[in-house]
C-alpha positions in Angstrom: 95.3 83.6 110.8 98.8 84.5 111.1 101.5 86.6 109.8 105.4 86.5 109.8 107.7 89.6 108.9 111.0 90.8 110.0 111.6 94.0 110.7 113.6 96.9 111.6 113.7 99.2 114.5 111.4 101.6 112.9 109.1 98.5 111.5 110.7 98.6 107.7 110.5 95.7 105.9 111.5 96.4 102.8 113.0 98.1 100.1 113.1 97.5 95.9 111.3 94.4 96.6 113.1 92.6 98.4 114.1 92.1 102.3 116.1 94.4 104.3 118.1 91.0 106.2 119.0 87.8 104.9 119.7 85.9 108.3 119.8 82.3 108.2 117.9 82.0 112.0 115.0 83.8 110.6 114.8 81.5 107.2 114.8 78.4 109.5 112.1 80.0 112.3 110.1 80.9 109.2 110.0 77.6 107.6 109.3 76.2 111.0 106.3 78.0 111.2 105.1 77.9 107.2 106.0 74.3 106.4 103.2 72.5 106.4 100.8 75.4 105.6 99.5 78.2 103.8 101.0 81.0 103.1 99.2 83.8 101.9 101.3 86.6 99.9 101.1 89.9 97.2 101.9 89.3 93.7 105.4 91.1 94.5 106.2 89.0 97.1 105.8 86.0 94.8 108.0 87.5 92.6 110.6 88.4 94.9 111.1 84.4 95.6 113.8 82.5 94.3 112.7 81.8 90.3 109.3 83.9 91.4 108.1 80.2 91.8 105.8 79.2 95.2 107.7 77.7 98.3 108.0 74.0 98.4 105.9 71.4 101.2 103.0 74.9 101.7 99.9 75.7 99.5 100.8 78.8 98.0 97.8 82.2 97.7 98.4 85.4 96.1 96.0 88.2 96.2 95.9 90.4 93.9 94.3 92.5 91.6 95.0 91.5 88.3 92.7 88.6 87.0 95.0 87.8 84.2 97.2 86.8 86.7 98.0 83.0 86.9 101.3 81.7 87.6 101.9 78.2 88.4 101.2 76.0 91.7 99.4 79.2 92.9 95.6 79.6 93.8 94.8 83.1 93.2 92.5 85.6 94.6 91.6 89.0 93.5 89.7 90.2 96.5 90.6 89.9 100.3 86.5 89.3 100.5 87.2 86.0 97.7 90.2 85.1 99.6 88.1 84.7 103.0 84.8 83.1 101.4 87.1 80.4 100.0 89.6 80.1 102.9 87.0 79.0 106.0 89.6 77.5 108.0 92.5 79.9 108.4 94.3 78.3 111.5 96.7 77.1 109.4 97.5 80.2 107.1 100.2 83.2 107.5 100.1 86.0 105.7 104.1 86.8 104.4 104.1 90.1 102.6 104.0 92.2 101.0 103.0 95.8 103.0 99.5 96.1 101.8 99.0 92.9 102.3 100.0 92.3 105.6 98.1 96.1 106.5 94.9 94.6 105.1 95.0 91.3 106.6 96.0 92.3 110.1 92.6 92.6 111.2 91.9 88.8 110.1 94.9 87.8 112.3 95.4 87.0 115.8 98.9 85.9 116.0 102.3 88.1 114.5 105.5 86.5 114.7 108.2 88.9 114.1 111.7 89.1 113.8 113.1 92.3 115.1 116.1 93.2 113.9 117.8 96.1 116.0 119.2 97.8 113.2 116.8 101.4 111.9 116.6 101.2 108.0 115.8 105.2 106.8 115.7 104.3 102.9 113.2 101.1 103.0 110.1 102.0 101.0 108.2 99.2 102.8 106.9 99.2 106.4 104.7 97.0 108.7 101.9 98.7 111.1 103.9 99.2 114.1 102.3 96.4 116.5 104.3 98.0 119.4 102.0 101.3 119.6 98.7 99.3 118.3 96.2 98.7 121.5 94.6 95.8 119.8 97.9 93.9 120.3 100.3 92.9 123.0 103.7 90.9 123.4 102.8 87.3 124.4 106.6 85.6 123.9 110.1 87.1 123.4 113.1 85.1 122.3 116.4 85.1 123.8 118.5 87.9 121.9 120.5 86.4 118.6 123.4 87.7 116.3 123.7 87.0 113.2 126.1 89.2 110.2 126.8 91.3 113.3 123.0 92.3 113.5 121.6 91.8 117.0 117.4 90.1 117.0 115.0 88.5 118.9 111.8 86.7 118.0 108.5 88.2 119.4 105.0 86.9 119.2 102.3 89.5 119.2 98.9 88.0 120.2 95.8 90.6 119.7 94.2 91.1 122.5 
């Protein structure tokens, strides 16, 4: 399994439910990578999506708690343990958000691609484990350096080690 997040200097990655940047390189890099495939999210981070509908050409997973929960063109889970019995082959999956989410499932993963934004954000209210000071992972790939809405970022692939 996978995950994609873009983050801040200090590993914020959001704030009132929705993204800290809106940059048109990272929307295409992500849908390069999630076309195709699954994405696995939060029930937030469903809802934070344009029309809180699933993303077009990907099978579409929420976890979450709430068994009531059952919003259209979305298989739903309500344990990461149910998620994993029914998801054998996860090659193909990435986890996108929220921060629970992605701090629950990093264990499952082997691969991180994310977009770091060299810009600190003090008021987010959501943050990413800090892959940078975790031992279990290293940098495998770094991306040329980008600007975009006069924000400086590059793309980094973490691969555990």
């Amino acid at each position: 399994m996978k995950l994609i997040v873009n983050v801040s200097d200090n590993w914020a990655i959001g704030k009132n439910n929705g993204l800290l940047f809106h940059l048109s390189q990272d929307m295409k890099f992500f849908r390069e990578h999630t076309t195709g495939n699954t994405i696995v999210m939060g029930r937030k981070t469903l809802e934070s999506l344009p029309n809180s509908k699933p993303l077009p050409n990907r099978e579409n997973i929420v976890l979450t708690r709430n068994r009531d929960y059952h919003p259209e063109g979305v298989t739903v889970y309500t344990s990461i343990d149910e998620f994993i019995a029914n998801t054998p082959k996860r090659d193909n999956v990435y986890v996108i958000g929220g921060e629970s989410l992605y701090r629950d499932l990093l264990p499952y993963c082997d691969t991180a691609y994310v977009t770091k934004v060299e810009k600190s954000v003090d008021d987010a209210d959501a943050f990413m484990v800090n892959l940078d000071n975790d031992s279990n992972w290293q940098i495998f790939d770094i991306s040329k350096e980008f600007e975009e809405k006069n924000l400086k970022f590059r793309f980094v692939t973490y691969k555990r080690v």
